[in-house]
N, CA, C and O atoms as CSV, one atom per row, in Angstrom:
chain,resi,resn,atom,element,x,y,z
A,1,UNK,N,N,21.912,56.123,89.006
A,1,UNK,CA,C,20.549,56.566,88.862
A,1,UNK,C,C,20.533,58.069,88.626
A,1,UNK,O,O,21.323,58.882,89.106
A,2,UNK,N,N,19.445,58.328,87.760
A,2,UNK,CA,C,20.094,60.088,87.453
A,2,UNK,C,C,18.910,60.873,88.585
A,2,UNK,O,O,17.833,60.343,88.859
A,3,UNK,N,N,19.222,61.795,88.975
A,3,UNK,CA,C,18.656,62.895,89.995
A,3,UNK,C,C,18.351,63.860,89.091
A,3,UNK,O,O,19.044,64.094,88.101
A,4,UNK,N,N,17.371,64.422,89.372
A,4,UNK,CA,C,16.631,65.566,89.046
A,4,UNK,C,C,16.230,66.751,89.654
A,4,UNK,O,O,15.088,66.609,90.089
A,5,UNK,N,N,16.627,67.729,89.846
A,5,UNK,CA,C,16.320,68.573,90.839
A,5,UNK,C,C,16.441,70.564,89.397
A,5,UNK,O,O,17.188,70.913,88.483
A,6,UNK,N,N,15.175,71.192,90.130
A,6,UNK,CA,C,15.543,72.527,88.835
A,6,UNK,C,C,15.869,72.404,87.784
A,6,UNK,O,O,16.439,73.330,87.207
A,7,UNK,N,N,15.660,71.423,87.283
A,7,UNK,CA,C,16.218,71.276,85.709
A,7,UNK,C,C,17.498,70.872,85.836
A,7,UNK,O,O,17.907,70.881,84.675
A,8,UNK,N,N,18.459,70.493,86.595
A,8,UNK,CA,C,19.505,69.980,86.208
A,8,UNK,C,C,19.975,68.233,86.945
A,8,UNK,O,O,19.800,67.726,88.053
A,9,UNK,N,N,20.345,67.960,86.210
A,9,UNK,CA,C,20.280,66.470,86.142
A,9,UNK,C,C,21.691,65.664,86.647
A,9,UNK,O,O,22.618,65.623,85.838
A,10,UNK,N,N,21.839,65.107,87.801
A,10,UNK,CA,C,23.054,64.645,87.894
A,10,UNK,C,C,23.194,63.078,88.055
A,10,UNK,O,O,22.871,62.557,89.122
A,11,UNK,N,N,23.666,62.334,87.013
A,11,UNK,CA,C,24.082,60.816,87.062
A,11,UNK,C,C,24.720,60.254,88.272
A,11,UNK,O,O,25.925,60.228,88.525
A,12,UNK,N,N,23.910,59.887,88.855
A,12,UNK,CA,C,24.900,59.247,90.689
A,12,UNK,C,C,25.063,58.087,90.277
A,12,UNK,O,O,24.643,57.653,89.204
A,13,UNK,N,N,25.675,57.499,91.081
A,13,UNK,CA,C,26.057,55.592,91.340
A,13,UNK,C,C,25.666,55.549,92.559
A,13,UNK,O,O,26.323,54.963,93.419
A,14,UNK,N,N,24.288,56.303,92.861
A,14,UNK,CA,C,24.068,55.675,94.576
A,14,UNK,C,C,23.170,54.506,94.353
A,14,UNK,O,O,22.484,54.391,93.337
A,15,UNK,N,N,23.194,53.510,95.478
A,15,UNK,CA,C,22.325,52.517,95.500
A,15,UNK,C,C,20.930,52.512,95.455
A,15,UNK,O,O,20.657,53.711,95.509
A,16,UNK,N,N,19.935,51.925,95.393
A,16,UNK,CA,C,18.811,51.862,95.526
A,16,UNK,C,C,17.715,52.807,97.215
A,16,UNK,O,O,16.810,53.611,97.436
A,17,UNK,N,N,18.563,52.037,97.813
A,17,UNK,CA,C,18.484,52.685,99.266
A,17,UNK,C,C,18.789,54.030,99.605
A,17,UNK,O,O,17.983,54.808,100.114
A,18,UNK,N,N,20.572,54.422,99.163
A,18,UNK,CA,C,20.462,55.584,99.189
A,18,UNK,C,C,19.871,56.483,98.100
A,18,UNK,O,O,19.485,57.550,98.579
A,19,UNK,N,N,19.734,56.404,97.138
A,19,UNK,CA,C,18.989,57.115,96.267
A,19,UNK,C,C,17.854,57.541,96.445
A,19,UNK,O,O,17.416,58.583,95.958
A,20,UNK,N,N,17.048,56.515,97.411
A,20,UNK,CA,C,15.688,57.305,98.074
A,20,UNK,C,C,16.048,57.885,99.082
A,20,UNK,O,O,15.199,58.533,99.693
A,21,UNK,N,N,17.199,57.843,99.495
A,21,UNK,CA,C,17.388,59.075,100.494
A,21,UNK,C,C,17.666,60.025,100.207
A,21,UNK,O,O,17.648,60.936,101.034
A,22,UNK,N,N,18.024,60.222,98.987
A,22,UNK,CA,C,18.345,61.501,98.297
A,22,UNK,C,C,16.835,61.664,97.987
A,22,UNK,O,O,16.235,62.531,98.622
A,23,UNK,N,N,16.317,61.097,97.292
A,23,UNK,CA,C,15.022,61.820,96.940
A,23,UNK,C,C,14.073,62.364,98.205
A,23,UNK,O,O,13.949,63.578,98.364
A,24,UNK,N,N,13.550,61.619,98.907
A,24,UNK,CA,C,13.108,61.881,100.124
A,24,UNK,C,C,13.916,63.410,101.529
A,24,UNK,O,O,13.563,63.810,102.638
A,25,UNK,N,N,14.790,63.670,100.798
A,25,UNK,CA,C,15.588,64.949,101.374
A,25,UNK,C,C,16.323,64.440,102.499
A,25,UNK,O,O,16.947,65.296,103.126
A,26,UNK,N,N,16.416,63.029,102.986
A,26,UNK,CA,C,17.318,63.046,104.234
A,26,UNK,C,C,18.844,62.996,103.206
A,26,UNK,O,O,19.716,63.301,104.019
A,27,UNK,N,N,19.477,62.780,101.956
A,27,UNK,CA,C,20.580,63.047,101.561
A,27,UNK,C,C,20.222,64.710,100.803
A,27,UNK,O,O,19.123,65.165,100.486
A,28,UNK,N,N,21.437,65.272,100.694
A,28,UNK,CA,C,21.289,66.390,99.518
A,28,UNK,C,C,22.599,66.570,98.826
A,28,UNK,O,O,23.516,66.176,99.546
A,29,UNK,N,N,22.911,66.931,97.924
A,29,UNK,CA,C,23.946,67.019,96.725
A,29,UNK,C,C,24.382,68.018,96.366
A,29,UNK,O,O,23.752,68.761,95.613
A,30,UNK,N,N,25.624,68.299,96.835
A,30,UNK,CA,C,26.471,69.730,96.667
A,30,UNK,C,C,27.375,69.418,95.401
A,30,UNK,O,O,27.466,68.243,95.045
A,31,UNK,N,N,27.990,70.321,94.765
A,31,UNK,CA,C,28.936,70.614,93.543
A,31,UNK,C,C,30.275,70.950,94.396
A,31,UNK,O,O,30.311,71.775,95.309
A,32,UNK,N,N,31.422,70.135,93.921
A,32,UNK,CA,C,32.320,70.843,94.270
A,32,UNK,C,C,33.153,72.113,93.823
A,32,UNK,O,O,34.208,72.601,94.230
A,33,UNK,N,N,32.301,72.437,92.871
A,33,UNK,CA,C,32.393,74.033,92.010
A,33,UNK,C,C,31.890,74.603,93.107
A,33,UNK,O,O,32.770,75.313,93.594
A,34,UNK,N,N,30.442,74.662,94.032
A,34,UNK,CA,C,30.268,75.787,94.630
A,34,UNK,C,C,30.683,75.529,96.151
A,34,UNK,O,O,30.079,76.028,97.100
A,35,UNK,N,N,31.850,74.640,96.269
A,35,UNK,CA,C,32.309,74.697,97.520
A,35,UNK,C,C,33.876,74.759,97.291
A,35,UNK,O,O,34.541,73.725,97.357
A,36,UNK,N,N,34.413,75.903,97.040
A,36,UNK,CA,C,36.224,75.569,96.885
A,36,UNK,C,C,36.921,74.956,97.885
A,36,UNK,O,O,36.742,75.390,99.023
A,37,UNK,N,N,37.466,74.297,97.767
A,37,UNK,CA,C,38.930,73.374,98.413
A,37,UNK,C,C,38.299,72.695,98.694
A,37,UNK,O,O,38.938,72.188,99.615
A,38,UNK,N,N,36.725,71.779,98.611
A,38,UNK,CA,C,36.193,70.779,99.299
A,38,UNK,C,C,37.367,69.376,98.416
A,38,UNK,O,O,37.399,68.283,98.982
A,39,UNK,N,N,37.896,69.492,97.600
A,39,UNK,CA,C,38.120,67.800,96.841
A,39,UNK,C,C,39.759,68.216,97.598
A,39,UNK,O,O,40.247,67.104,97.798
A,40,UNK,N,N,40.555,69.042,97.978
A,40,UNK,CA,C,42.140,69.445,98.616
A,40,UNK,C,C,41.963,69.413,100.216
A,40,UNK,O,O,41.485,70.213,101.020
A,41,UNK,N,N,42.562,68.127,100.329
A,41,UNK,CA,C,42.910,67.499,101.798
A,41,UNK,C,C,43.686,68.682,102.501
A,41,UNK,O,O,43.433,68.609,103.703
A,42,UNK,N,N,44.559,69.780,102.225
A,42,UNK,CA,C,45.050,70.225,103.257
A,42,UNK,C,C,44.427,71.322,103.182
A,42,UNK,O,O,45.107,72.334,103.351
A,43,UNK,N,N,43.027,71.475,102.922
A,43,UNK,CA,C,41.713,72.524,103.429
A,43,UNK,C,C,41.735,72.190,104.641
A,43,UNK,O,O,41.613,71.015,104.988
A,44,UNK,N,N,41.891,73.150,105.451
A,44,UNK,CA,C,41.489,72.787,106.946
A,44,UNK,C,C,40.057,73.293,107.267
A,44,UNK,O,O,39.696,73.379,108.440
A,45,UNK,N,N,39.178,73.654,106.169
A,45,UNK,CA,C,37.627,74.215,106.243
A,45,UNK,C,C,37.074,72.677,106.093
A,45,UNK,O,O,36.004,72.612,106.698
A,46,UNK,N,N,37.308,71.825,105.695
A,46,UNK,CA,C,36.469,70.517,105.430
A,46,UNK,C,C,37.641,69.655,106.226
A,46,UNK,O,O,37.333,68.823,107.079
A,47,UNK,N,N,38.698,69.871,105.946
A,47,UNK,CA,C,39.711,68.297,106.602
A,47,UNK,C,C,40.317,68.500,107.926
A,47,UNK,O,O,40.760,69.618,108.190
A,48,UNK,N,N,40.399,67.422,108.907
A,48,UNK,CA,C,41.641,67.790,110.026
A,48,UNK,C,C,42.409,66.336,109.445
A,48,UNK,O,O,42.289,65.620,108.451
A,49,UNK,N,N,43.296,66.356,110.734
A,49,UNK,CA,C,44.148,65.619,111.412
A,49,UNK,C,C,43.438,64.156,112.126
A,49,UNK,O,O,42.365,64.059,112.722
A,50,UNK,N,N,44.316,63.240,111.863
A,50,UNK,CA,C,43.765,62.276,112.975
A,50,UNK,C,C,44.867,60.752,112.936
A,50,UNK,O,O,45.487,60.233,112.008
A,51,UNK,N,N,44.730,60.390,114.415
A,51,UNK,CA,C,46.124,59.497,113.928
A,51,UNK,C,C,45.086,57.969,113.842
A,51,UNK,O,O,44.047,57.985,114.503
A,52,UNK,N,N,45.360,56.937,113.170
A,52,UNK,CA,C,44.815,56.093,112.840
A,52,UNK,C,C,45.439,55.178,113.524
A,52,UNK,O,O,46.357,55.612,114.221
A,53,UNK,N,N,45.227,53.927,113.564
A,53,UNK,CA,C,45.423,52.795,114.315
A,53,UNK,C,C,46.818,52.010,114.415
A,53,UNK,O,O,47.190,51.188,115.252
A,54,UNK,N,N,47.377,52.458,113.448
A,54,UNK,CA,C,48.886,52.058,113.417
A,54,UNK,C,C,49.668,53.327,113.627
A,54,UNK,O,O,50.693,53.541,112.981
A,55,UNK,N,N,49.256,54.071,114.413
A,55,UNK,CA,C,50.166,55.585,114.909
A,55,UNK,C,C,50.188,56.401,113.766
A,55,UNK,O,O,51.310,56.907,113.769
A,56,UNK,N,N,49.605,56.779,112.855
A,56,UNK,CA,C,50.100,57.323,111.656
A,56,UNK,C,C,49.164,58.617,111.647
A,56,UNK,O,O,48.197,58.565,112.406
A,57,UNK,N,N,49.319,59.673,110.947
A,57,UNK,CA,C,48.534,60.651,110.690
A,57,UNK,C,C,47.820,60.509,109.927
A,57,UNK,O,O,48.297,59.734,109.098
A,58,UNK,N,N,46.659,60.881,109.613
A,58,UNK,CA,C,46.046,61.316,107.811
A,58,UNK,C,C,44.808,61.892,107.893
A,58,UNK,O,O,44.001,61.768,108.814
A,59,UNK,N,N,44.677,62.636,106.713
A,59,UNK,CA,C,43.857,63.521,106.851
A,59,UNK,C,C,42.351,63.021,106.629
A,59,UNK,O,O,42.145,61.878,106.219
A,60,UNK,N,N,41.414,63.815,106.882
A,60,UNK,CA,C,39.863,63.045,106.963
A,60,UNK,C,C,38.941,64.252,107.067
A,60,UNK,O,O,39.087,65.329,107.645
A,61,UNK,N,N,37.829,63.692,106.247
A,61,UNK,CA,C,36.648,64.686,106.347
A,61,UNK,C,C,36.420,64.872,108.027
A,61,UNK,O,O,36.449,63.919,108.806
A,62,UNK,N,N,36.170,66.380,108.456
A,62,UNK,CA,C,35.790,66.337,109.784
A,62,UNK,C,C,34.252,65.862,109.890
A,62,UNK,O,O,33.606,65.878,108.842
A,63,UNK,N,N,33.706,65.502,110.908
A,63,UNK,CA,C,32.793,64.589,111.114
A,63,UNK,C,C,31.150,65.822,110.141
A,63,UNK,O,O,30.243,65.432,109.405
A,64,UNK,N,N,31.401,66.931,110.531
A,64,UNK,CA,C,30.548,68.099,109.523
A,64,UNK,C,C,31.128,69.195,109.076
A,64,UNK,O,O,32.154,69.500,109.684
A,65,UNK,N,N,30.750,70.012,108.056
A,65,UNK,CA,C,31.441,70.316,107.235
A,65,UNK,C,C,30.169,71.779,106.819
A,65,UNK,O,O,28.948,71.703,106.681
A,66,UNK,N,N,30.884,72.722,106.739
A,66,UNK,CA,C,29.936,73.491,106.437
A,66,UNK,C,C,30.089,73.700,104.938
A,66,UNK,O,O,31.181,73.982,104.444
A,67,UNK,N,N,28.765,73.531,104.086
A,67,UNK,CA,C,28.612,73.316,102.707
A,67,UNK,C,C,27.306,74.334,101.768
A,67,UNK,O,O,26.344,74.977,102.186
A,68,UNK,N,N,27.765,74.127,100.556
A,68,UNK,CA,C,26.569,74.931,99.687
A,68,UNK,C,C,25.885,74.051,98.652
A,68,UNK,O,O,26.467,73.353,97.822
A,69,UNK,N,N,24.903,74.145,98.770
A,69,UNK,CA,C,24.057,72.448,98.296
A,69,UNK,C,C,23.599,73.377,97.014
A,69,UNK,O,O,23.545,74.550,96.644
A,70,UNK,N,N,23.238,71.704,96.497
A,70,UNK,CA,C,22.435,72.184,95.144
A,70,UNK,C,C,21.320,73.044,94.889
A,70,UNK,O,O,21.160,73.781,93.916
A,71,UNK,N,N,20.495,72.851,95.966
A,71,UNK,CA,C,19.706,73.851,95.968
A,71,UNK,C,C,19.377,74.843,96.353
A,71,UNK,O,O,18.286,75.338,96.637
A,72,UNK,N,N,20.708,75.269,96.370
A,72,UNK,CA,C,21.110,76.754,97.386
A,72,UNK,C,C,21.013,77.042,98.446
A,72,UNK,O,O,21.128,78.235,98.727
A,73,UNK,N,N,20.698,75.833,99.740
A,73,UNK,CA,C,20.997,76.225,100.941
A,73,UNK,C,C,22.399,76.116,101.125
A,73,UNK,O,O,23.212,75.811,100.252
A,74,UNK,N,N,22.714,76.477,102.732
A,74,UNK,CA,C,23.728,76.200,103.235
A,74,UNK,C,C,24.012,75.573,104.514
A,74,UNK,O,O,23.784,76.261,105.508
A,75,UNK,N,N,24.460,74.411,104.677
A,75,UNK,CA,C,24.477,73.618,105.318
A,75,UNK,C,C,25.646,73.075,106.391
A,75,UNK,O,O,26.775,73.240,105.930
A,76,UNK,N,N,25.620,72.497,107.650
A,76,UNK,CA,C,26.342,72.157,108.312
A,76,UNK,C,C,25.899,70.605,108.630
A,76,UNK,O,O,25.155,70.376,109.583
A,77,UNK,N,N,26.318,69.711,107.916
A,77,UNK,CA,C,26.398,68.660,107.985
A,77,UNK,C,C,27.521,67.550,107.704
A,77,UNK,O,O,28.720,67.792,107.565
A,78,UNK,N,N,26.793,66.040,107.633
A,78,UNK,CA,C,27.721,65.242,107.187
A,78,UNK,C,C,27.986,64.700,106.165
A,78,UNK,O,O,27.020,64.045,105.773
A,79,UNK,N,N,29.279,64.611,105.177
A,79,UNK,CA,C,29.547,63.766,103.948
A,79,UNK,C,C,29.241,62.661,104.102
A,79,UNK,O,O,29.862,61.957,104.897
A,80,UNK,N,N,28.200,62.194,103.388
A,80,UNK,CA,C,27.742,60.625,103.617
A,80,UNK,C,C,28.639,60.356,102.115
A,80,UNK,O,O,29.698,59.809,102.423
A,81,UNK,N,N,28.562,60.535,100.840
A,81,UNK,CA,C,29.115,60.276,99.591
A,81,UNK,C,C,29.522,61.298,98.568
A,81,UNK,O,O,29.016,62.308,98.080
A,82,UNK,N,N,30.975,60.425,98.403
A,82,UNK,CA,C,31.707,61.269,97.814
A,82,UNK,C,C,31.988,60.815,96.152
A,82,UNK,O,O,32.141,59.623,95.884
A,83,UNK,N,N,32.034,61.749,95.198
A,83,UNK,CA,C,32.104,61.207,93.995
A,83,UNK,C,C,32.977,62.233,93.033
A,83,UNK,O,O,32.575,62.870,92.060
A,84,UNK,N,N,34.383,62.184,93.652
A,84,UNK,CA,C,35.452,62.434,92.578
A,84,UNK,C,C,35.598,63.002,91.171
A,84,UNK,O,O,35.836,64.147,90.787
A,85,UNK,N,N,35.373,61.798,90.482
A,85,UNK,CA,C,35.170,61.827,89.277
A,85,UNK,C,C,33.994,62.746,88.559
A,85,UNK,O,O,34.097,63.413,87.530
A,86,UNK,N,N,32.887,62.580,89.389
A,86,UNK,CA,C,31.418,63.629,88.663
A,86,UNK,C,C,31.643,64.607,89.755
A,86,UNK,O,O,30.720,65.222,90.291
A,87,UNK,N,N,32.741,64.718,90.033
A,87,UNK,CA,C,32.732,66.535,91.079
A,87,UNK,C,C,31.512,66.603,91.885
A,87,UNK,O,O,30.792,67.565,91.617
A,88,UNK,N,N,31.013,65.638,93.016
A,88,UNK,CA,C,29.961,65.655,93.472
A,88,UNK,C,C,29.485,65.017,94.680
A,88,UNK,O,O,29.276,63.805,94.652
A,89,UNK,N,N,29.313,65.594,95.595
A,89,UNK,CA,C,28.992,64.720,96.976
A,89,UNK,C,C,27.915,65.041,97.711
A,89,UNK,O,O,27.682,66.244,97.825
A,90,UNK,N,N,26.889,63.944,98.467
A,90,UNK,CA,C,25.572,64.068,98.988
A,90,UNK,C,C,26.629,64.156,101.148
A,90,UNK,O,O,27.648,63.734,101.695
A,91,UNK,N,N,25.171,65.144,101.527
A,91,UNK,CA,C,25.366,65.382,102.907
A,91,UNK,C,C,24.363,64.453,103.445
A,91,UNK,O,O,23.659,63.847,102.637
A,92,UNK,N,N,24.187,64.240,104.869
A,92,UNK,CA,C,23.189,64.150,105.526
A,92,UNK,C,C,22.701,64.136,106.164
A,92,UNK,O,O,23.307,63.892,107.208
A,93,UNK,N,N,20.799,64.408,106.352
A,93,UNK,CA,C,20.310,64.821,107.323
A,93,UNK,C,C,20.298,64.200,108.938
A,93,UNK,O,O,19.750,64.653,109.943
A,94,UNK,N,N,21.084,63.053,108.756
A,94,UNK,CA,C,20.726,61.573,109.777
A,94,UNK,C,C,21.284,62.059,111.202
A,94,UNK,O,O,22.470,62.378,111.276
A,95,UNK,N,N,20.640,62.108,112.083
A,95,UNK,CA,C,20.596,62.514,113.513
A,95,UNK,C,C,22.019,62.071,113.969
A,95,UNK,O,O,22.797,62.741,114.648
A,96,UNK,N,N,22.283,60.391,113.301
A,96,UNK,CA,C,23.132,59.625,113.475
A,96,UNK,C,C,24.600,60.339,113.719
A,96,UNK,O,O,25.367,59.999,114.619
A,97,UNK,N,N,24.799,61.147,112.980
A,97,UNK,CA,C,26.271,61.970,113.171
A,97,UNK,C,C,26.518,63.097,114.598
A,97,UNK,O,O,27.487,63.483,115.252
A,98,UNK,N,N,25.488,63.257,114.600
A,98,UNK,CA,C,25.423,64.391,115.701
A,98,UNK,C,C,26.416,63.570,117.151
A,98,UNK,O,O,27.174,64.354,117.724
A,99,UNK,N,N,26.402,62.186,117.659
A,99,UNK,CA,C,27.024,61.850,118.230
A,99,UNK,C,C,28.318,61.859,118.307
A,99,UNK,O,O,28.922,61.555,119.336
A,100,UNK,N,N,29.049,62.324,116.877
A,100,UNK,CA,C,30.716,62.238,116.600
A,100,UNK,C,C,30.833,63.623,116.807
A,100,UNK,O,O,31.994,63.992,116.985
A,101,UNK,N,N,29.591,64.883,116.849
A,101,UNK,CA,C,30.400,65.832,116.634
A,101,UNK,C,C,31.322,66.809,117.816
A,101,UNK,O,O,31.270,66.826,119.045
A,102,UNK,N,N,31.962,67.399,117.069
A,102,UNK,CA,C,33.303,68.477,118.138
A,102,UNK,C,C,32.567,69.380,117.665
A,102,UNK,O,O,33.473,69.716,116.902
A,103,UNK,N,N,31.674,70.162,117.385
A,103,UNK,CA,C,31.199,71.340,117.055
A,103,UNK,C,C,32.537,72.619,116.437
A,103,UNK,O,O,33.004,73.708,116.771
A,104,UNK,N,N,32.646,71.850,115.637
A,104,UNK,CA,C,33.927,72.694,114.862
A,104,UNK,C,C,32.736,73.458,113.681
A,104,UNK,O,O,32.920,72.925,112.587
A,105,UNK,N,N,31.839,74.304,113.622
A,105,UNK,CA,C,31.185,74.837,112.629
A,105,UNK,C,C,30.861,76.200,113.087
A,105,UNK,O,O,30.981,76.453,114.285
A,106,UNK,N,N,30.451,77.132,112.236
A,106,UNK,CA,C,29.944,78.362,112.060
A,106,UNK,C,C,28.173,78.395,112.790
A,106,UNK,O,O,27.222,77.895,112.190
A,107,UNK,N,N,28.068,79.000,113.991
A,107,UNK,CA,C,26.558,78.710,115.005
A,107,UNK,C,C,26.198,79.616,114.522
A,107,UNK,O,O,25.296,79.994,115.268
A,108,UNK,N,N,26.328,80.770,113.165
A,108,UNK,CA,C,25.302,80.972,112.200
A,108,UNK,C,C,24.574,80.308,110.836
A,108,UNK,O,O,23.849,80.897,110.034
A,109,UNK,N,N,25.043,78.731,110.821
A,109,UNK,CA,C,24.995,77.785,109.652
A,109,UNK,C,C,23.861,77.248,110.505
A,109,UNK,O,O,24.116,77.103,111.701
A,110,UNK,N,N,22.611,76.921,110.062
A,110,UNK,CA,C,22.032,75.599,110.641
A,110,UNK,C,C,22.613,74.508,110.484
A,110,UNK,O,O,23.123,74.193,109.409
A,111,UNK,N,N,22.625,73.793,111.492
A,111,UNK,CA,C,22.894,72.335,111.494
A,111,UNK,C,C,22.339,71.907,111.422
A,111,UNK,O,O,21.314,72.436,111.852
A,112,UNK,N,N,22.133,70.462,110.846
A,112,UNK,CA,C,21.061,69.026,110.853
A,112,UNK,C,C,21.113,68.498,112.034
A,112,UNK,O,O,22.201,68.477,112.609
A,113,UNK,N,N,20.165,68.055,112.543
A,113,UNK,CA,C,18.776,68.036,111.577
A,113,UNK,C,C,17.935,68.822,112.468
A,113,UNK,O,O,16.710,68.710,112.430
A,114,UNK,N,N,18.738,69.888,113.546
A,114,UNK,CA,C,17.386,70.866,114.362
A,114,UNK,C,C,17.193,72.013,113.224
A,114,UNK,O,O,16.616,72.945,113.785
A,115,UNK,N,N,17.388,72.276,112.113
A,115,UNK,CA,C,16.429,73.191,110.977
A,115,UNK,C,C,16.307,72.207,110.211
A,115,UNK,O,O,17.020,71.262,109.872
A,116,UNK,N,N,15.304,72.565,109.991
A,116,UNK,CA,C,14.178,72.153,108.556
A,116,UNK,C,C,14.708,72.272,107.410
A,116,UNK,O,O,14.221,73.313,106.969
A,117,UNK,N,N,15.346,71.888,106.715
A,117,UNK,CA,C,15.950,72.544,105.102
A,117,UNK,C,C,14.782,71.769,104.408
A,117,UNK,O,O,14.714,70.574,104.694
A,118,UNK,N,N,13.726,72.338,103.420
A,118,UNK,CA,C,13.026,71.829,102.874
A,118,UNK,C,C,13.735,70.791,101.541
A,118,UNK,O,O,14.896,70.943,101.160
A,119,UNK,N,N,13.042,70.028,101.116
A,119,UNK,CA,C,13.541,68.958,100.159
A,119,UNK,C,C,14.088,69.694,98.653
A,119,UNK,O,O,13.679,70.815,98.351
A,120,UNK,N,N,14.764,69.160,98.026
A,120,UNK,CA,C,14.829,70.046,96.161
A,120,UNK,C,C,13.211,70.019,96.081
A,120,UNK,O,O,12.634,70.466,95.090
C-alpha cells in the first residue's frame, strides 16, 4: 500500500491493519539512510546479544531503539517492521513494549508513548 507523508511516497507491503496504524500515527517510518548502522547487526546502537533456546547466541533488535523518523522526529521506540529491500522500517507507538524494556536509551530522547509525537 503506498504511504504518503510531505510529498514523499513510500510503497510498503504492510497489511491492511497495520497500514492503518501507520496512518493513524500509532506506527511511523524511518529511512535507513537517516539512521546509520540500523540494517549492520554488529551495531551495538540498535543490536545486542541474546542466547536463544538451544544455547546459542544471536544478535537481535534491542527491545527500543533510538531512531530518526520520517518526519523528522526522534524517537525511542520499538521496531514493529522491517523492510530490507525498500531500506525501510515502521516503529511503534504501542504501550505494549514498554513491558520488555531494560531502559538501554538516551533519557534525553522521548520515549513512547509518555510524549506526544504528533502524526505525519
Amino acid at each position: 500500500m503506498l504511504f504518503t507523508t510531505n510529498g514523499i511516497e513510500i510503497n510498503t507491503n504492510l497489511s491492511e491493519n497495520s497500514f492503518e496504524q501507520l496512518q493513524n500515527g500509532t506506527y511511523k517510518i524511518g529511512l535507513f539512510s537517516d539512521n546509520p548502522g540500523i540494517n549492520n547487526d554488529d551495531n551495538n546502537t540498535y543490536y545486542q546479544t541474546v542466547t536463544d533456546d538451544q544455547n546459542e547466541q544471536k544478535r537481535v533488535f534491542k527491545n527500543k531503539v533510538t531512531v530518526n523518523l520520517l518526519d523528522g522526529n526522534r524517537i525511542n521506540a520499538h521496531i514493529i517492521h522491517w523492510h530490507p529491500s525498500r531500506e525501510y522500517f515502521c516503529i511503534t507507538t504501542s504501550p505494549f513494549w514498554n513491558q520488555f524494556d531494560t531502559n538501554n536509551y538516551d533519557e534525553n530522547i522521548p520515549v513512547c508513548p509518555s510524549s506526544k509525537i504528533e502524526a505525519f
